[in-house]
C-alpha positions as CSV (number, residue, x, y, z in Angstrom):
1,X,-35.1,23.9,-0.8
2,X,-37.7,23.0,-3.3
3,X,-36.2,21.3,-6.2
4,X,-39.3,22.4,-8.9
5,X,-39.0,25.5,-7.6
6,X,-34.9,26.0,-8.3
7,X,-35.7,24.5,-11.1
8,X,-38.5,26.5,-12.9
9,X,-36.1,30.1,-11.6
10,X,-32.8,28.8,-13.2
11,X,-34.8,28.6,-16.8
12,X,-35.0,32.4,-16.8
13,X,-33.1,34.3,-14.4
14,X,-30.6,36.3,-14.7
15,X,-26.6,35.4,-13.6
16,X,-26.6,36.7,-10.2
17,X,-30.0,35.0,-9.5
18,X,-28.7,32.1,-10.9
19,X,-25.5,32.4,-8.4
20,X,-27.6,33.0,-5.5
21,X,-30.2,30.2,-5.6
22,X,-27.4,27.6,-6.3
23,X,-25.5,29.3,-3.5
24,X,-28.7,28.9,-1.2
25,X,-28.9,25.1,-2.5
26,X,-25.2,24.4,-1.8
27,X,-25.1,25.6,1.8
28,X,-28.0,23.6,2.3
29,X,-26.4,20.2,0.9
30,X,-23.2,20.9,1.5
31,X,-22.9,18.1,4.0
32,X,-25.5,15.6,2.0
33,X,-24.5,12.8,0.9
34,X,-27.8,10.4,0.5
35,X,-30.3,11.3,-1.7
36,X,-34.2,11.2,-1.4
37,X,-34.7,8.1,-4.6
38,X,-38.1,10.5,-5.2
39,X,-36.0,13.1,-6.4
40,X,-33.8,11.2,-8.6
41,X,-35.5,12.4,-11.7
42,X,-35.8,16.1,-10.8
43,X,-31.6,16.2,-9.7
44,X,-30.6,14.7,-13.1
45,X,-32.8,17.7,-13.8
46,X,-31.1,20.0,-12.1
47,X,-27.5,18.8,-13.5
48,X,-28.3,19.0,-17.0
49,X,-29.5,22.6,-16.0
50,X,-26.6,23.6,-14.5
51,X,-24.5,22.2,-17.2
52,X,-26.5,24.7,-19.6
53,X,-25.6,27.5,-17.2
54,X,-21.7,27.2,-17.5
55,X,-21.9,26.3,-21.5
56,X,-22.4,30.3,-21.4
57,X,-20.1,33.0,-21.0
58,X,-21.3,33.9,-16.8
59,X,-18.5,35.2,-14.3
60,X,-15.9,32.8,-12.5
61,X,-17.5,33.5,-9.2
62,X,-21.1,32.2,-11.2
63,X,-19.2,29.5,-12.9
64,X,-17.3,28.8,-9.0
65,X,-20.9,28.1,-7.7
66,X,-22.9,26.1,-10.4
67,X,-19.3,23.8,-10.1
68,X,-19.8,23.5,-6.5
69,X,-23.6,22.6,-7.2
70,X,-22.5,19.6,-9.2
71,X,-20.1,18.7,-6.8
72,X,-22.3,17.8,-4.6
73,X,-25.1,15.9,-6.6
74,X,-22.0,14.0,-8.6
75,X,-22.3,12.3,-5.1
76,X,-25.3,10.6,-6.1
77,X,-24.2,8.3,-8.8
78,X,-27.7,7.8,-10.0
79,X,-28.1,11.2,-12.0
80,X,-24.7,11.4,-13.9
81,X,-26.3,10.4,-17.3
82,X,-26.2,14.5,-18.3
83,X,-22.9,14.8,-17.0
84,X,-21.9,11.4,-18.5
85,X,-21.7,12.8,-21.9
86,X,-18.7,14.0,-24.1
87,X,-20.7,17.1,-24.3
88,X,-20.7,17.5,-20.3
89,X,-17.1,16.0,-19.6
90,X,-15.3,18.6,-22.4
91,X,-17.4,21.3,-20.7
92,X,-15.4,20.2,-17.1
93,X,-12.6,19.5,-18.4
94,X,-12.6,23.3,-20.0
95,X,-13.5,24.7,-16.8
96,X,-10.4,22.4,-15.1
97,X,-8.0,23.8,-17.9
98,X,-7.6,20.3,-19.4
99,X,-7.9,19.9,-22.7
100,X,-8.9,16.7,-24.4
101,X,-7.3,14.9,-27.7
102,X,-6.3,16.9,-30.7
103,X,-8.3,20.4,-28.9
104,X,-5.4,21.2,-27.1
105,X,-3.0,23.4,-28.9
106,X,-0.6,25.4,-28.3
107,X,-2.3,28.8,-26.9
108,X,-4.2,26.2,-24.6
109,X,-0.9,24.5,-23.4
110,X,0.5,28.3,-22.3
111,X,-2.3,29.0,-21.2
112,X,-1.5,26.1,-18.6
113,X,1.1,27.7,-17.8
114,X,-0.4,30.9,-16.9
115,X,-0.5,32.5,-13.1
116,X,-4.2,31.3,-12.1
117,X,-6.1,34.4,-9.7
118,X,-7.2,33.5,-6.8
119,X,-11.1,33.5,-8.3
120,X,-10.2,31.5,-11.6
121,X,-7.7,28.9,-9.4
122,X,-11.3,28.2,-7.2
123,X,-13.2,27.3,-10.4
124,X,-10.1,24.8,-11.6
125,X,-9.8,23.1,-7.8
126,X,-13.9,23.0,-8.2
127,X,-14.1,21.2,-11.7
128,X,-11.4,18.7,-10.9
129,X,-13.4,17.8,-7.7
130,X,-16.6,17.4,-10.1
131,X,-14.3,15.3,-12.8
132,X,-13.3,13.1,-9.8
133,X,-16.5,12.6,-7.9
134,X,-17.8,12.3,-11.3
135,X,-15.0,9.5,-12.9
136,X,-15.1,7.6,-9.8
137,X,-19.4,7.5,-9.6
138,X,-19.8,6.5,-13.5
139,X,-18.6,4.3,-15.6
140,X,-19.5,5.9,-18.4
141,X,-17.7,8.5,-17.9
142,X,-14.2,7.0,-17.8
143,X,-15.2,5.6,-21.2
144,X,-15.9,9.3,-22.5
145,X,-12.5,10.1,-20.8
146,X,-10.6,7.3,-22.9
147,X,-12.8,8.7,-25.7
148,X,-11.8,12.0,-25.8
149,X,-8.2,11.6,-24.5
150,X,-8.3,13.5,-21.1
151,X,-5.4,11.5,-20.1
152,X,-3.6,14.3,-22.7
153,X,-4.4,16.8,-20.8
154,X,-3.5,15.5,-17.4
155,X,-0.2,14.9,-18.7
156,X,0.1,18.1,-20.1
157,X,-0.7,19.7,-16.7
158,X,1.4,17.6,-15.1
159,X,4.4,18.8,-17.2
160,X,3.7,22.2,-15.6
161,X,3.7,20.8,-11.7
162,X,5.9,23.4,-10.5
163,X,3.5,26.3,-11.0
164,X,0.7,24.5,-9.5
165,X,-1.7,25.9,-6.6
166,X,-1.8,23.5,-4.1
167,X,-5.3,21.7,-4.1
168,X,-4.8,22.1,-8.6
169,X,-2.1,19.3,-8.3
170,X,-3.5,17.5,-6.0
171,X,-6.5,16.6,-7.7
172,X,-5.1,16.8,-10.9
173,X,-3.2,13.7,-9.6
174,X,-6.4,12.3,-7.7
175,X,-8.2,12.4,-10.9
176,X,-5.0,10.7,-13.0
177,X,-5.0,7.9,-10.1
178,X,-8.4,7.2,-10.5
179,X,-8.6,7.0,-14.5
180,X,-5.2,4.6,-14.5
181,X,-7.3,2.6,-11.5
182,X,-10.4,2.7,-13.0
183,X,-9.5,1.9,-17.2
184,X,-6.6,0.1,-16.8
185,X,-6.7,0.2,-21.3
186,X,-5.3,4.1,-20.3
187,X,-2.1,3.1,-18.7
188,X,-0.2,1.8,-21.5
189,X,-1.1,5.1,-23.0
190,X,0.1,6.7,-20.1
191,X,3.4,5.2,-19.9
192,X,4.4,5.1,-24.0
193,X,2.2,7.8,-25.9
194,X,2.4,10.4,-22.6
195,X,5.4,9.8,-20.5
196,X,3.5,10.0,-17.4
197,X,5.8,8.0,-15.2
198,X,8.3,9.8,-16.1
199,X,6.2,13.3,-15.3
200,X,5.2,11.6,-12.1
201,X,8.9,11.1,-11.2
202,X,9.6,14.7,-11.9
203,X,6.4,15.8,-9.8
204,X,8.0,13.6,-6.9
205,X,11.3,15.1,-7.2
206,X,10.0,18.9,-7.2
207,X,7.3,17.7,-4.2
208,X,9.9,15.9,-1.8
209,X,12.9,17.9,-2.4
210,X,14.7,15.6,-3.8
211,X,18.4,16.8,-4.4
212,X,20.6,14.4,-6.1
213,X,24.6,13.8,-5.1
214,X,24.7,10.4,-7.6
215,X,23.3,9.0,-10.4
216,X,20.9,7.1,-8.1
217,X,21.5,8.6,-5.1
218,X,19.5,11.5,-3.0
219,X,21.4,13.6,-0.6
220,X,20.5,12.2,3.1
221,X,17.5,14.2,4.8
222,X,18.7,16.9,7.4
223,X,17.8,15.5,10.3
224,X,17.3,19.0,12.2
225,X,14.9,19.8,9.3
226,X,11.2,20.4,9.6
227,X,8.8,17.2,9.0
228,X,7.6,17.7,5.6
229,X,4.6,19.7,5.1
230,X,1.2,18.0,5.2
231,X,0.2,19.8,1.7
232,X,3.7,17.9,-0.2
233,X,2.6,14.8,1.6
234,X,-0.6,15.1,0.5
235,X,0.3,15.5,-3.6
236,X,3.1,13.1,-3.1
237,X,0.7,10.0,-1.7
238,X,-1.4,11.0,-4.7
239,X,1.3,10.9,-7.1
240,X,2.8,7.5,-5.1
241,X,-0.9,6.3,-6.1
242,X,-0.7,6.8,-9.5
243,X,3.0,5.8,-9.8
244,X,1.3,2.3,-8.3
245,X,-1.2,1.8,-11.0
246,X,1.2,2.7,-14.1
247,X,3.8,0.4,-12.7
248,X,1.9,-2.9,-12.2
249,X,2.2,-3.9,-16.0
250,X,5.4,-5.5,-17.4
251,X,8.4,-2.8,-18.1
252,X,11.7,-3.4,-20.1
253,X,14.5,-1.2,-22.0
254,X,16.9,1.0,-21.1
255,X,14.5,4.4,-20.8
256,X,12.6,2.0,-18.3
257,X,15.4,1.0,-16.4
258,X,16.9,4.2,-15.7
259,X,13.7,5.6,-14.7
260,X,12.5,2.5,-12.7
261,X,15.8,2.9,-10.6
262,X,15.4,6.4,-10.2
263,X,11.3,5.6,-8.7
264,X,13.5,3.0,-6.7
265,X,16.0,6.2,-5.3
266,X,13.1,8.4,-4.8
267,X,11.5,6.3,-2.7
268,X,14.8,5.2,-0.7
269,X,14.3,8.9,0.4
270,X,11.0,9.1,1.1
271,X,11.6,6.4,3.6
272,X,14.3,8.4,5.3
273,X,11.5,11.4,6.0
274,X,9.3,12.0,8.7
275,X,6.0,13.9,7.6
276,X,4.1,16.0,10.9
277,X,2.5,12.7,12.3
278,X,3.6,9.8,12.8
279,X,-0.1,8.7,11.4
280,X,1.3,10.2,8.1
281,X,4.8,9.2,8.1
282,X,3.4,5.5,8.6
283,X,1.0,6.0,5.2
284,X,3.7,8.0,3.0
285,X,5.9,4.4,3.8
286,X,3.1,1.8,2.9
287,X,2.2,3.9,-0.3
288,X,5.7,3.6,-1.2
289,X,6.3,-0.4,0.3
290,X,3.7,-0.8,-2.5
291,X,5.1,0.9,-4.9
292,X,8.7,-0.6,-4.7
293,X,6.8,-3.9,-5.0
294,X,5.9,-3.3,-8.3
295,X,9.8,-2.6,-9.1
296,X,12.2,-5.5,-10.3
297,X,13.5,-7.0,-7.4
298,X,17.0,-6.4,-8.8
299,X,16.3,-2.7,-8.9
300,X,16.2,-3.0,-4.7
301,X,20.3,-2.9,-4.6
302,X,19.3,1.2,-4.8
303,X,18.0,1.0,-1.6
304,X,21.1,0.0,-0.1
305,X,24.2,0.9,-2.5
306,X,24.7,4.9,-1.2
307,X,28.2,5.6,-2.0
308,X,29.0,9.1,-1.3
309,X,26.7,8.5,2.2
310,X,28.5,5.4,2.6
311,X,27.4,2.0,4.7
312,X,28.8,-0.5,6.9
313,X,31.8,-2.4,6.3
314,X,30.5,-5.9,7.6
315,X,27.3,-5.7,5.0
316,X,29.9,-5.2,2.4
317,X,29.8,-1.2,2.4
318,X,26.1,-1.3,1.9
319,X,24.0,1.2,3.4
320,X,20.8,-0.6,5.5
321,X,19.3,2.5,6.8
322,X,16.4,2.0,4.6
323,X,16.2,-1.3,5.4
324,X,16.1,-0.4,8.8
325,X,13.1,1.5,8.7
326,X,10.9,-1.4,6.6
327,X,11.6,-3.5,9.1
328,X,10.1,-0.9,11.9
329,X,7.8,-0.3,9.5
330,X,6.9,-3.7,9.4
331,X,6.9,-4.2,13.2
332,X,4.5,-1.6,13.7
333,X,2.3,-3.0,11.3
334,X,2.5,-6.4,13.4
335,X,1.7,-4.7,16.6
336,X,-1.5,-3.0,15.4
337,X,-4.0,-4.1,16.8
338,X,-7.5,-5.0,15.3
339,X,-5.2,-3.7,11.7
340,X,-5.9,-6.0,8.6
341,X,-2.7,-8.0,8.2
342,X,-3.2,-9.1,4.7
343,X,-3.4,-5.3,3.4
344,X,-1.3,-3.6,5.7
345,X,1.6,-6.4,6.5
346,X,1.7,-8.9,3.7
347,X,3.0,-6.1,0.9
348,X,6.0,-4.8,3.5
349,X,6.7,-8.9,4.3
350,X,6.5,-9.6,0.2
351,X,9.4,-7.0,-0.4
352,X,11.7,-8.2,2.5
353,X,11.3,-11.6,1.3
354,X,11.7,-10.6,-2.4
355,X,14.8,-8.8,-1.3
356,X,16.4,-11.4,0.9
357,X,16.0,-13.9,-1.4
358,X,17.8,-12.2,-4.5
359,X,20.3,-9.9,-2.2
360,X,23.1,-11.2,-0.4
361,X,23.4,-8.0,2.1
362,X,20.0,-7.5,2.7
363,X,19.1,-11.0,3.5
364,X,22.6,-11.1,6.6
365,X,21.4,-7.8,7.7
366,X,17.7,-8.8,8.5
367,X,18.8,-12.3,9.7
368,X,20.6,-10.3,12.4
369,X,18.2,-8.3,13.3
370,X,15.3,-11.1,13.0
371,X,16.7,-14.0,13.7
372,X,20.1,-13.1,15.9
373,X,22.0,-16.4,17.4
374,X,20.0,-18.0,19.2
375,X,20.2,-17.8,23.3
376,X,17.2,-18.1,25.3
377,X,16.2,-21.8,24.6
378,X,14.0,-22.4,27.6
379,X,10.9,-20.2,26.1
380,X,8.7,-21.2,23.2
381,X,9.6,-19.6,19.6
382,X,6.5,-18.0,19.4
383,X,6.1,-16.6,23.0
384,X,7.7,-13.3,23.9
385,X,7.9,-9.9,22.3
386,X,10.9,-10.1,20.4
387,X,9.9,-9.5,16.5
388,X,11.1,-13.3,15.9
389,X,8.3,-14.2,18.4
390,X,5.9,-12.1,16.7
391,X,6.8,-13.8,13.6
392,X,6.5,-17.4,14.3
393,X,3.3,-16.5,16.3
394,X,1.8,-15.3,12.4
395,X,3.0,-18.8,11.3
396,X,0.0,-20.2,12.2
397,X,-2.1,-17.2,11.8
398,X,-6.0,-17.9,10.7
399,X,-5.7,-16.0,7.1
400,X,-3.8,-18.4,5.2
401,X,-2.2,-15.7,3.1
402,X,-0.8,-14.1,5.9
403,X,0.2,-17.6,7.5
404,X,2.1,-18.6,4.2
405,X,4.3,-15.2,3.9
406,X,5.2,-14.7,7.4
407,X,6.7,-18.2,6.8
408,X,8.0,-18.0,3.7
409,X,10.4,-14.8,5.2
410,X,11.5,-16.9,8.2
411,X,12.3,-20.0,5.9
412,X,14.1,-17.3,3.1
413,X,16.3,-15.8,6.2
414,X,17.1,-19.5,6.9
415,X,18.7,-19.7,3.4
416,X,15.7,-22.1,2.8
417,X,17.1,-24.6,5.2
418,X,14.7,-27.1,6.9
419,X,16.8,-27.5,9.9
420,X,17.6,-23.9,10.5
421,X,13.8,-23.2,10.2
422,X,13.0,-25.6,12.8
423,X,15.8,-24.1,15.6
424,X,14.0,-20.6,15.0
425,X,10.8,-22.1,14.9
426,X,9.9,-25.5,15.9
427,X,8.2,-28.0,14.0
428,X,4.6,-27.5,14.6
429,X,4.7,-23.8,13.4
430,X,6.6,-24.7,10.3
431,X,4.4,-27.8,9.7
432,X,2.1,-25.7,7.3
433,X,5.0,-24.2,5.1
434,X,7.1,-27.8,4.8
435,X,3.9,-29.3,4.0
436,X,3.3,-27.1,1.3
437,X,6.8,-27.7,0.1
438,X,6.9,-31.0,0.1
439,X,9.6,-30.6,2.7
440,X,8.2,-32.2,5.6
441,X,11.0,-34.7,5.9
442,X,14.2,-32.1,5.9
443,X,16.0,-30.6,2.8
444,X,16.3,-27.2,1.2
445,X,14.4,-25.1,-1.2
446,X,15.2,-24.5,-4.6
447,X,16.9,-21.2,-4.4
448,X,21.0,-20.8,-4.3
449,X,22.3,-19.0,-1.4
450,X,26.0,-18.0,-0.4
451,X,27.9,-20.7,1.8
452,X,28.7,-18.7,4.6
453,X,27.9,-20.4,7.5
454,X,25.5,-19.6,11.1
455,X,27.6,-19.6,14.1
456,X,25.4,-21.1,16.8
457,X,26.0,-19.6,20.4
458,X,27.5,-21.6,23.4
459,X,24.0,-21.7,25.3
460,X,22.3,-23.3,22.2
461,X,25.0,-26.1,21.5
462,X,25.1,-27.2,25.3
463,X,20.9,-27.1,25.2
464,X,20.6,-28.7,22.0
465,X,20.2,-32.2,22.7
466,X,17.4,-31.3,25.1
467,X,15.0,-29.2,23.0
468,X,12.1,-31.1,21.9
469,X,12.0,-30.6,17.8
470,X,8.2,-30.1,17.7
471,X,7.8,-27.3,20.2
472,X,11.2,-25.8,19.3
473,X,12.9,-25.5,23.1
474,X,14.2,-27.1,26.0
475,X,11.0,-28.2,28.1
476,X,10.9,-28.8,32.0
477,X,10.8,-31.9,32.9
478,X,7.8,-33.6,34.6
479,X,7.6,-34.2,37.7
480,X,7.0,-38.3,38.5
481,X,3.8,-38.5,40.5
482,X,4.8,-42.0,41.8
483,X,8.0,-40.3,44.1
484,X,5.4,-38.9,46.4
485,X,3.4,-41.8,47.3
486,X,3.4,-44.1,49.8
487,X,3.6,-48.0,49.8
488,X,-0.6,-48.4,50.2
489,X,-1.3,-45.4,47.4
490,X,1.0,-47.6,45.0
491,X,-0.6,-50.9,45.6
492,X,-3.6,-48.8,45.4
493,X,-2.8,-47.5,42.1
494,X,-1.8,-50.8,40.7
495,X,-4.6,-52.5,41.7
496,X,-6.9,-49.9,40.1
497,X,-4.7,-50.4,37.0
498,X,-5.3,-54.0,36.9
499,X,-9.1,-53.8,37.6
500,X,-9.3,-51.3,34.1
501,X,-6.9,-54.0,32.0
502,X,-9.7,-57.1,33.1
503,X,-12.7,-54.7,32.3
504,X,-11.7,-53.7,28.7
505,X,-10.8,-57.3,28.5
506,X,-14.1,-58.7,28.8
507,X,-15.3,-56.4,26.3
508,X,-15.6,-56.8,22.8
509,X,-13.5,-53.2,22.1
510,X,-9.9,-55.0,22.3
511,X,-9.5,-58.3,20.9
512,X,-7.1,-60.8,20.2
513,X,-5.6,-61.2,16.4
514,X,-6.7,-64.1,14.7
515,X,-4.8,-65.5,11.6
């Protein structure tokens, strides 16, 4: 469709004209997403145009359309500059029923609250597509966003997240991730002036059912219960996503701590639900692996201290059914093939680590499970499919990053002890990590652990003396090639020997000393 020609009918036609050239337009592109660079000029064109066209009073199904029109040429980052303005972001952010700064009062905040039709719901879903498309593709307009406060009015909507259409929270949230991604300035703002941590919390509660039996605890997930529905899982990753970015700045006081423990509880259930796929299940973990990373590691005793569910007797009453399903989690990752470790494995190995190191429980229940006494002395450490073998085998991985944490958890579940390290591992795949410690000749690392002690089984003590230190077990022997030769073939071999001696002799490669 002839871009001059939309152009020159939008000038003067009348609403429903309007609607149906854009409507023509929009079936057309609807799956466009690279632009002709010819047209660059006449498409900036055509959004300042349609920009015009919803500054009037015309009908939601009119406003629905010209929405969907910028939709789709926000995908061309090239022509925002009309769009980019405070002019063009209040008019989207009207149409989304955000309201920026000091605008929003209090007839617009009820009318927030208000039951959405089923026509005016379509023209909120289609201008917080065009805000995100449009945030994410310009720079300029995330500044006009810090400029005019939008972040206000996200908040504001978020305070209402129980009323919410489906796809109206979801990219209500996807826009909120991508502003505290993109201007990291907003998310101080976010968290003090806004309380959006707190309102994310509250959407995570309300979206994953979250029913509370403690101060900190969530009542366990019926396991007859249906997987979670894909739409929750959906606002809930977005929400995780958002959580992520507010989170990675310093926190401290009381208001933080109770409501960074109660993130920490939340997420202890997410990891006890299964979403409709196992695709999705596996994704709603990592966002939330990520997320507890960004909690203090002291925090992580929520994970495991359940009282009214109770734990195990021998972990000190703690609960590890969490920690249970980080270390599938973590497994999977390792078995992926063709998967980028140092995104997808190095966060889940970071927060194991983190939480060995600083909690007693957690460290004895993963050794168990990890590193169990050791039986089977006659096989390498890192051959076999045994998740210690799949460990050690990362030890000498080719992306140092990865290398360095996957050893760094082995050495923390061996209380940091060089000489534990080396039974699980063998010398030359902990070379990299004792070198790097300055721990090549024995010792411990600097970290304080509890003195209770590793009982070592019957089959390692008797092997012990035999396994060679650098390749961490008990090789074969080999077999001595003179047993099978006769008395000629050994004279023969001697002789040959001797020859070899007299030639490099009487060359001038070995030498005598001389004072």
């Amino acid at each position: 469709m002839d871009l001059n020609n939309i152009l020159s009918q939008l000038e003067t036609a009348s609403e429903e004209d309007i609607e149906k050239l854009l409507q023509q337009y929009n079936v057309e592109n609807t799956q466009t997403f690279t632009f002709d660079p010819k047209e660059e000029t006449l498409r900036s064109k055509l959004c300042h145009s349609v920009l015009t066209v919803l500054g009037r009073q015309v009908q939601p199904s009119c406003q629905k359309t010209c929405l969907e029109t910028l939709r789709i040429l926000s995908r061309d980052k090239r022509v925002l500059a009309p769009v980019a303005t405070k002019e063009g972001m209040l008019t989207l952010a009207g149409m989304a029923r955000l309201q920026a700064g000091e605008e929003q009062d209090a007839d617009q905040k009820s009318s927030q609250e208000q039951t959405l039709s089923e026509e005016n719901k379509r023209v909120v879903v289609e201008a917080l597509k065009c805000l995100c498309n449009v945030v994410y593709n310009s720079p300029a307009a995330q500044q006009v966003c810090v400029d005019v406060q939008l972040v206000r009015g996200l908040c504001a909507s978020l305070a209402t997240a129980r009323t919410w259409p489906h796809e109206v929270g979801l990219f209500t949230l996807r826009l909120l991730f991508l502003l505290s991604a993109l201007q990291p300035a907003v998310r101080g703002l976010l968290r003090r002036e806004w309380h959006a941590v707190r309102l994310l919390t509250e959407v995570l509660e309300h979206t994953l059912d979250v029913r509370w039996v403690g101060p900190y605890e969530a009542a366990r997930p019926d396991p007859q219960a249906m997987p979670m529905p894909a739409e929750n899982n959906e606002r809930a990753m977005e929400a995780l996503k958002a959580m992520f970015n507010l989170t990675l700045s310093e926190t401290g006081g009381e208001e933080d701590d109770h409501q960074l423990r109660l993130i920490a509880a939340i997420l202890r259930h997410l990891l006890m639900l299964k979403t409709e796929t196992e695709e999705k299940t596996e994704e709603a973990h990592s966002h939330a692996v990520n997320l507890l990373n960004n909690l203090p590691v002291s925090y992580l005793d929520v994970l495991i201290d359940v009282p009214v569910q109770g734990g195990q007797e021998k972990y000190g009453g703690k609960n590890m059914d969490a920690i249970e399903v980080l270390l599938d989690f973590m497994e999977k990752r390792i078995d992926k093939q063709g998967s980028n470790y140092k995104e997808g494995l190095t966060p889940v190995l970071s927060l194991l680590t983190e939480g060995s190191r600083h909690h007693r429980e957690i460290r004895r229940y993963i050794k168990a499970q990890v590193l169990p006494p050791l039986k089977d002395v006659k096989s390498r450490p890192e051959i076999g499919t045994t998740i210690r073998n799949k460990l050690v085998r990362l030890m000498t991985h080719v992306d140092m990053g990865v290398k360095q944490t996957a050893a760094e958890f082995l050495f923390v579940l061996c209380k940091e002890s060089v000489d534990n390290l080396l039974k699980y591992t063998g010398y030359g795949n902990a070379a990299g990590l004792l070198a790097a410690r300055g721990l090549l000749g024995g010792g411990r690392g600097e970290t304080q652990y509890s003195d209770d002690e590793d009982s070592d089984t019957e089959e390692y003590k008797s092997a012990k003396p035999f396994i060679n230190p650098i390749t961490g077990h008990v090789e074969e022997p080999m077999p001595n090639p003179v047993e099978e030769m006769t008395e000629e073939q050994k004279e023969y071999e001697a002789e040959k020997l001797a020859n070899m001696f007299d030639k490099l002799s009487s060359k001038p490669l070995v030498r005598q000393g001389v004072d």
